[in-house]
VEXZA-939993 format. One line per 8 residues: number of its first residue (from 1); their letters; for each residue z, x, y of C-alpha. Coordinates in Angstrom, 1 decimal. Example, Ala and Ser with C-alpha at 12.3 -4.5 7.8 and 13.67 -1.06 7.14 Angstrom:
1> AS> 7.8:12.3:-4.5 ~ 7.1:13.7:-1.1
END
This chain:
1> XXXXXXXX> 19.2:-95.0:-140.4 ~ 17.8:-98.3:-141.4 ~ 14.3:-99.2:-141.4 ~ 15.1:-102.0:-138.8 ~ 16.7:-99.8:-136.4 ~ 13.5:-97.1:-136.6 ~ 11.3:-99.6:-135.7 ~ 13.2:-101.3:-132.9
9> XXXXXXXX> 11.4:-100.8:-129.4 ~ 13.0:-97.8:-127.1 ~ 14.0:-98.6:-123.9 ~ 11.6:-97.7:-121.3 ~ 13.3:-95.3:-118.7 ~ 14.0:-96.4:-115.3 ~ 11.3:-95.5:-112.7 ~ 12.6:-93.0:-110.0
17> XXXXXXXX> 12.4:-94.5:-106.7 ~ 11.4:-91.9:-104.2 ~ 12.6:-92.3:-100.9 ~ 10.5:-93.4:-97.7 ~ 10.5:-90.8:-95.3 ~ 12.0:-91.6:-92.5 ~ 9.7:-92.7:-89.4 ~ 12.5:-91.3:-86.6
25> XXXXXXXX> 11.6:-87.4:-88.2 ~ 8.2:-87.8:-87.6 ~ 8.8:-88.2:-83.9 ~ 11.0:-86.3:-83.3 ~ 8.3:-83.5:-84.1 ~ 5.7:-84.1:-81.1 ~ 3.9:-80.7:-82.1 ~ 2.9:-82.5:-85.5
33> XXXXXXXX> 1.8:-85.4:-83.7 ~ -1.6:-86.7:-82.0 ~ -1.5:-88.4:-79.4 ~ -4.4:-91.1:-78.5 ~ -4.7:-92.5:-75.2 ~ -7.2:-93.5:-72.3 ~ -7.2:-91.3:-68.7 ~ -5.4:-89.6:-67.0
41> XXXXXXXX> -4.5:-86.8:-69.1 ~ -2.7:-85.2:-66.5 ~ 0.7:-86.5:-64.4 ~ 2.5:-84.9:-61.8 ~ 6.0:-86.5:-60.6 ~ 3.9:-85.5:-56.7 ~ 2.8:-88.6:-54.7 ~ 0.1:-89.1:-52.3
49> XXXXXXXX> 2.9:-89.9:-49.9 ~ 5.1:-86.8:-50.7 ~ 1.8:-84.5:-50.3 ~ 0.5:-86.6:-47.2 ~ 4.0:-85.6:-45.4 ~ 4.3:-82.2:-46.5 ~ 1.1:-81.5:-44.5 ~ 2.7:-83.6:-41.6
57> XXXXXXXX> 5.5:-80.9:-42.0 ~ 3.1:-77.8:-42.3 ~ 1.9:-78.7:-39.2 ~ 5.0:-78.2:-37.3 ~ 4.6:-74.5:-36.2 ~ 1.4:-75.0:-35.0 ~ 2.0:-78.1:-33.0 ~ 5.5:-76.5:-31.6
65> XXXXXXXX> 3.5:-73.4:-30.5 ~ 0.7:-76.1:-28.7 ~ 3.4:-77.5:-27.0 ~ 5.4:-73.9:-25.5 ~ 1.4:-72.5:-24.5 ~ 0.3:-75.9:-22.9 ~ 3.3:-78.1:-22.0 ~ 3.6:-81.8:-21.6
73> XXXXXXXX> -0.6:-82.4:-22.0 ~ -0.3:-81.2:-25.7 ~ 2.5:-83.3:-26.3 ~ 0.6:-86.5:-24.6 ~ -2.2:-85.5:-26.4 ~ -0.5:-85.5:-30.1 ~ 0.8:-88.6:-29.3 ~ -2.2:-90.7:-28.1
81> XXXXXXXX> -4.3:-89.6:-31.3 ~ -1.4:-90.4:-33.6 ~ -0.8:-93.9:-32.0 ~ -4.9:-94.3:-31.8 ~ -5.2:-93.2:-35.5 ~ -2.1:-95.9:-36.7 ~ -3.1:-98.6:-34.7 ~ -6.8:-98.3:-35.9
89> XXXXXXXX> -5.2:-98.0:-39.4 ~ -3.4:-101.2:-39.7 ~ -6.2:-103.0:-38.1 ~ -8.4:-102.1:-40.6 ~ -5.9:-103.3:-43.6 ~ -5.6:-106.5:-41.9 ~ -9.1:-106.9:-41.7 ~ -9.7:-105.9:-45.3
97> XXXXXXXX> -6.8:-107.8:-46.3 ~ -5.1:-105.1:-48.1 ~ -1.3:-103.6:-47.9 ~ -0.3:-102.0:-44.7 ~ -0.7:-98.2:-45.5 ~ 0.7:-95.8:-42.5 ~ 3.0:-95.1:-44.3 ~ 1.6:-92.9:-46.5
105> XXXXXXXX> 1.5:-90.6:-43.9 ~ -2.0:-90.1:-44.2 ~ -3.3:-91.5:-40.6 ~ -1.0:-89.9:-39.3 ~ -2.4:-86.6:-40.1 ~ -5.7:-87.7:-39.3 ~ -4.5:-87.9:-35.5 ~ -2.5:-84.4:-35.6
113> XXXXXXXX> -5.3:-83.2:-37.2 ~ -7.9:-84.3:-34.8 ~ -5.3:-83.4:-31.9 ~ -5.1:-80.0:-32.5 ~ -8.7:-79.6:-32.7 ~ -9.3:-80.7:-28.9 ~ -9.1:-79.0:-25.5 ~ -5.6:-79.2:-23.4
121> XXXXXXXX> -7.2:-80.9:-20.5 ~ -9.5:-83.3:-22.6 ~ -8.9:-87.1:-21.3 ~ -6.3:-89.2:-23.5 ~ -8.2:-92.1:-23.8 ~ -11.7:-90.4:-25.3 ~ -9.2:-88.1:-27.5 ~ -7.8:-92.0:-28.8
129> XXXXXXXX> -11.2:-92.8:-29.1 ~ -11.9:-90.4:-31.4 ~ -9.2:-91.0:-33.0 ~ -10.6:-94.4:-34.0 ~ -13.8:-93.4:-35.1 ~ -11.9:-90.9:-37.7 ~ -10.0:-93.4:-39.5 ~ -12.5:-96.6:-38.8
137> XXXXXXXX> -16.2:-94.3:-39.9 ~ -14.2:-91.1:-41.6 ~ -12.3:-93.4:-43.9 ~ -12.6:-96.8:-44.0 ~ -16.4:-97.3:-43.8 ~ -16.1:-95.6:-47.3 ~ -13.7:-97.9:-49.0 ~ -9.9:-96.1:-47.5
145> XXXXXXXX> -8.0:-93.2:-48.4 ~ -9.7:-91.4:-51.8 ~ -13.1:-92.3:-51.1 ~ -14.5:-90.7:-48.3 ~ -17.1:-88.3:-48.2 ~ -16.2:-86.4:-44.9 ~ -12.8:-85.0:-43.5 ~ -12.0:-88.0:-41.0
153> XXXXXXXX> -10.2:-85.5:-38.3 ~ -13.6:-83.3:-38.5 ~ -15.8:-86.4:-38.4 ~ -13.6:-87.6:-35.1 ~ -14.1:-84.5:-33.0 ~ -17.8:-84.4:-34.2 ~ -18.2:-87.5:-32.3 ~ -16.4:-86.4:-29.3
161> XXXXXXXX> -18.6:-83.4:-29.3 ~ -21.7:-85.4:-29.4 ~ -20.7:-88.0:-26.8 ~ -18.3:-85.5:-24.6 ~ -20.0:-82.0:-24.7 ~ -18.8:-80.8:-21.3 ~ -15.1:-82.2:-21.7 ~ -15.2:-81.2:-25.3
169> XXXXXXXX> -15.8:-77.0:-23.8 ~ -14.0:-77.3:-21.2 ~ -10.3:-75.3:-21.5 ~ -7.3:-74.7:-19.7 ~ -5.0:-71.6:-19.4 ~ -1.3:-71.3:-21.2 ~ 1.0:-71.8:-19.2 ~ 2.3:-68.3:-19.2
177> XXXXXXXX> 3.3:-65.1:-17.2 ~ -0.3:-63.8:-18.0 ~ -2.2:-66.5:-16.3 ~ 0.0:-67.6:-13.0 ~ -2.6:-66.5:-10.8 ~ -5.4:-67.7:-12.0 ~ -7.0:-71.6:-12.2 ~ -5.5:-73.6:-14.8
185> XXXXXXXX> -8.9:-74.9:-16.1 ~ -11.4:-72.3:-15.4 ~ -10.7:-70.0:-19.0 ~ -13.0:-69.3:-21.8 ~ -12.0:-69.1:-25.6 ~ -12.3:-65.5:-27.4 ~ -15.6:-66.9:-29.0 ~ -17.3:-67.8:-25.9
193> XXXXXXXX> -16.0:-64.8:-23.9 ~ -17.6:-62.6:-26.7 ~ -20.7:-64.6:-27.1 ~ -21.7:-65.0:-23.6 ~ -19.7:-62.0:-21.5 ~ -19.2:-59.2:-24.6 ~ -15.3:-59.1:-24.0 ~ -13.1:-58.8:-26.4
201> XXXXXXXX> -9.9:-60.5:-26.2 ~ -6.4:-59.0:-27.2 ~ -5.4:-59.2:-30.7 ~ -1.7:-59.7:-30.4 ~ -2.9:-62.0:-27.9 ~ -4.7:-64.3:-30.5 ~ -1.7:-64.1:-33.0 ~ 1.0:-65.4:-30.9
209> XXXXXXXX> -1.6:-67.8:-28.9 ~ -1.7:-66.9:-25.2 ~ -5.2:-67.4:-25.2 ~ -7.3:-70.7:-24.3 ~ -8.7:-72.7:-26.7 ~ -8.2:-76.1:-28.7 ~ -4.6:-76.5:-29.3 ~ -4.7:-75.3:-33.0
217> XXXXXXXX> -6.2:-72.5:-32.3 ~ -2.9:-71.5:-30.1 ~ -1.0:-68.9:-32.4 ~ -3.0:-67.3:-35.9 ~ 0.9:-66.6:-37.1 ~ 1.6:-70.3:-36.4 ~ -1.3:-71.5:-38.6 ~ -0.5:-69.1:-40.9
225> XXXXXXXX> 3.3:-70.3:-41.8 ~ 2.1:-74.2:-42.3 ~ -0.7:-72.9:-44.4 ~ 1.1:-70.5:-46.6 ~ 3.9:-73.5:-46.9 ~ 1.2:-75.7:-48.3 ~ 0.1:-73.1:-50.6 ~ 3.4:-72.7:-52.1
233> XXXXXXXX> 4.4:-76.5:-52.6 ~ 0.8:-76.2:-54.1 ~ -0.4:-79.1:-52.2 ~ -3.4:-77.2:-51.5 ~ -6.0:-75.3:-53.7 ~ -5.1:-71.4:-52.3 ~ -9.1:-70.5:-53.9 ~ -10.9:-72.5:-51.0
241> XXXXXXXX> -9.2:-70.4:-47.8 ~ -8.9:-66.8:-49.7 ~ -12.9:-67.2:-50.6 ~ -13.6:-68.8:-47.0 ~ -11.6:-65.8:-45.3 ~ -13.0:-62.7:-47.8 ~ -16.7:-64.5:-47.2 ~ -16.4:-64.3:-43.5
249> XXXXXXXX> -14.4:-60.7:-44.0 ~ -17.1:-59.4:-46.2 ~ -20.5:-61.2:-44.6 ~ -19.2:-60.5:-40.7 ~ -18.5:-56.7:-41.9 ~ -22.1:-56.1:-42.5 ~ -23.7:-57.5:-39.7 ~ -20.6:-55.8:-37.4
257> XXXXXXXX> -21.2:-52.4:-39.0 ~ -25.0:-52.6:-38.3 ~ -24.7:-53.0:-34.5 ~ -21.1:-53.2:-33.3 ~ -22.1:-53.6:-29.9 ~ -23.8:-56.7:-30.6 ~ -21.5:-58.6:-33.1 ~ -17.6:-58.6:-33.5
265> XXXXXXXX> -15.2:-56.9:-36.3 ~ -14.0:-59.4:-39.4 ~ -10.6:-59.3:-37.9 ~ -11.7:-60.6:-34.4 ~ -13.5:-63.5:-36.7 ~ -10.5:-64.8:-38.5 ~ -7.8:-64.4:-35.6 ~ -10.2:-66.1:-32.8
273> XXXXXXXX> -11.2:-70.1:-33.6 ~ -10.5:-72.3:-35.6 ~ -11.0:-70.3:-38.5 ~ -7.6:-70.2:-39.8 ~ -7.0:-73.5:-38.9 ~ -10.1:-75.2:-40.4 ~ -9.3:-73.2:-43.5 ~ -6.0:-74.1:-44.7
281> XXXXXXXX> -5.5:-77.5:-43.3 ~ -9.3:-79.0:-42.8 ~ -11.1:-77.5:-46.0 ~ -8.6:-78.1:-48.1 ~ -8.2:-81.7:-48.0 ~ -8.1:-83.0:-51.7 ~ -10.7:-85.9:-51.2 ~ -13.5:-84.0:-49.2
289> XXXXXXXX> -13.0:-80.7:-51.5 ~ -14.4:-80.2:-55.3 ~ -12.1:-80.7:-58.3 ~ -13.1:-77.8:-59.9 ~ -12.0:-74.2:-60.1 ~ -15.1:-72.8:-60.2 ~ -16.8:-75.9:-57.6 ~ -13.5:-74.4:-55.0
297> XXXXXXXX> -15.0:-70.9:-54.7 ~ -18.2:-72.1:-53.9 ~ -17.0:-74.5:-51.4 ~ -15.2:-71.6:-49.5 ~ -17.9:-69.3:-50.0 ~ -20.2:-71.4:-48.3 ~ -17.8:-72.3:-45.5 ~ -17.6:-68.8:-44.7
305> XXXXXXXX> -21.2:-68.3:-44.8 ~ -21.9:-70.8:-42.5 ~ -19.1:-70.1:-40.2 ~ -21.2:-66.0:-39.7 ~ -24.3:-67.9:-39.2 ~ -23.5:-70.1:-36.8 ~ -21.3:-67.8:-34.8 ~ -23.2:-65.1:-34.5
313> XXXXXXXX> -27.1:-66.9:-34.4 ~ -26.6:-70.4:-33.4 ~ -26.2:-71.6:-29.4 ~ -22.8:-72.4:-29.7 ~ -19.6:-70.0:-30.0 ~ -17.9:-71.7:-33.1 ~ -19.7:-72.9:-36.3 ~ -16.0:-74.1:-38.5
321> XXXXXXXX> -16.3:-77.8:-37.7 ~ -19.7:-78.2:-39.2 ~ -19.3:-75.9:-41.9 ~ -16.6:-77.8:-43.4 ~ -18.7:-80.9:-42.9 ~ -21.9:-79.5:-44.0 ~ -19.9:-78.1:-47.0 ~ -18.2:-82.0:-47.2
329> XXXXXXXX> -21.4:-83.4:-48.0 ~ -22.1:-81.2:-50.7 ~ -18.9:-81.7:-52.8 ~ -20.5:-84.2:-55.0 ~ -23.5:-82.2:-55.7 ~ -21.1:-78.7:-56.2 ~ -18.0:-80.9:-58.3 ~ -21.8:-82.3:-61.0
337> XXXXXXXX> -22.7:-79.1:-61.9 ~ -19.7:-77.4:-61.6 ~ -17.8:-80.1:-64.3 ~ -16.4:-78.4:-67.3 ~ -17.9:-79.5:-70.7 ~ -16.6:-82.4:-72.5 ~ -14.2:-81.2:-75.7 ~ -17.3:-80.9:-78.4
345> XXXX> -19.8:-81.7:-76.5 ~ -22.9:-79.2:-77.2 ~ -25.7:-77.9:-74.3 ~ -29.2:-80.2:-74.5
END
């Protein structure tokens, strides 16, 4: 080999290109991947409107079983709050000039609601009066659906009760076999027959209804299908009635087992009422109730505390309409210190 061709320059070898990877693989492994992105972190294909009606639906046994006890003034009665509770609705979106909204379905459970908390015999146009108050002060006063403080059918029949206190205790016999003889306004509920007289009323009675009383109260078993169907669409957090109903099971068994003469059994607490009722469809409204699992169970516990106490100590025979208020405006207070920590946040 020649001197020339020793020293002539070697060609450099040709760099290996690597290959790009592919930006399609990368996604198509979303457990490799972080996702960043602003609230909410959780969906749900549910809408207010699908929830709002399923309640509408879980209503059904209880208002069918209003209707067979009590006849034509249950079904007036339903009616009047419902149209109260719409027209009232739409006035106040005309007057805030927002969209129309009863058809979320949400109004109209305010006036079912409210209806089925109300004596037979009470008059139409204060029932449509309260009925307004519900959606115009229970809602709208705080800024519409998602915003207010207090359950809007509870707030309703508060004001009947303030302004309407005879009317309001005043209730009429089923219209059954059992009662034929006897005046058709002129009955007492289990709770005030207890209270005042020491009589027990029938069990089976109080779970099929023929009993007197507000026209949710009519049938336990009715209640108990429209709650139990809200529990498993899972439109309604099944912690606030179990701890409202084992509260009142275990608080009314200790004052009952130290002078049964003087106070009543659990059982004869959560059949008679508006125990039932008030705790499947009134407590567990999603606005009024806390957000968190451990601010639920004290929610229902205190329900159930205050449902005892004002039963068996206070002047009047039921205590579930301001319990679940009461209870109401302590949500914000429970759902602040309840509030799970922030993901790496440390304790001051």
């Amino acid at each position: 080999m020649s001197e020339i061709e020793e020293n002539k320059p070697k060609p450099e070898p040709k760099p290996v290109e690597k290959k790009k990877p592919d930006p399609r693989k990368k996604l198509a492994k979303p457990d490799k991947m972080l996702i960043l992105n602003s609230s909410p972190h959780l969906h749900t294909t549910k809408s207010v409107k699908s929830i709002m009606w399923s309640v509408v639906i879980a209503l059904f046994p209880a208002m069918a079983m209003a209707i067979y006890y009590f006849g034509l003034p249950a079904v007036w009665m339903i009616l009047t709050c419902v149209a109260a509770a719409l027209g009232a609705e739409i006035i106040m979106n005309l007057m805030k000039g927002e969209k129309i909204t009863i058809i979320d379905g949400s109004a109209i459970i305010t006036g079912i609601l409210l209806a089925l908390t109300l004596p037979p015999s009470f008059r139409l146009t204060s029932a449509a009066l309260g009925s307004i108050v519900a959606i115009t002060l229970g809602k709208h006063i705080f800024g519409g659906l998602g915003y207010n403080i207090f359950n809007p059918a509870l707030l309703g029949r508060a004001f009947l009760q303030a302004s309407f206190p005879v009317a309001m205790t005043t209730w009429s016999n089923p219209i059954t076999p059992k009662f034929e003889n006897t005046d058709a306004i002129s009955t007492a509920t289990p709770l005030g027959s207890f209270k005042f007289e020491k009589i027990f009323t029938d069990y089976s009675d109080m779970l099929i209804g023929n009993i007197g009383g507000s026209l949710g109260e009519t049938s336990a078993i009715a209640v108990l299908i429209g709650g139990i169907f809200l529990l498993i669409l899972k439109n309604a957090d099944w912690r606030i009635p179990v701890s409202i109903l084992v509260t009142v099971t275990i608080f009314g068994s200790i004052f009952w087992m130290l002078n049964p003469a003087q106070y009543p059994d659990p059982l004869f607490h959560i059949l008679s009422g508006g125990l039932l009722f008030g705790a499947f469809f009134m407590a567990t409204d999603m606005v009024t109730s806390p957000i968190t699992t451990k601010g639920a169970w004290i929610f229902g516990i205190g329900i159930g505390i205050l449902v005892v106490i004002i039963r068996l100590f206070g002047g009047l025979p039921e205590g579930v309409m301001y319990s679940i208020l009461l209870m109401n405006g302590a949500t914000p207070l429970i759902n602040r210190y309840t509030r799970p920590r922030i993901f790496g946040e440390s304790k001051k």
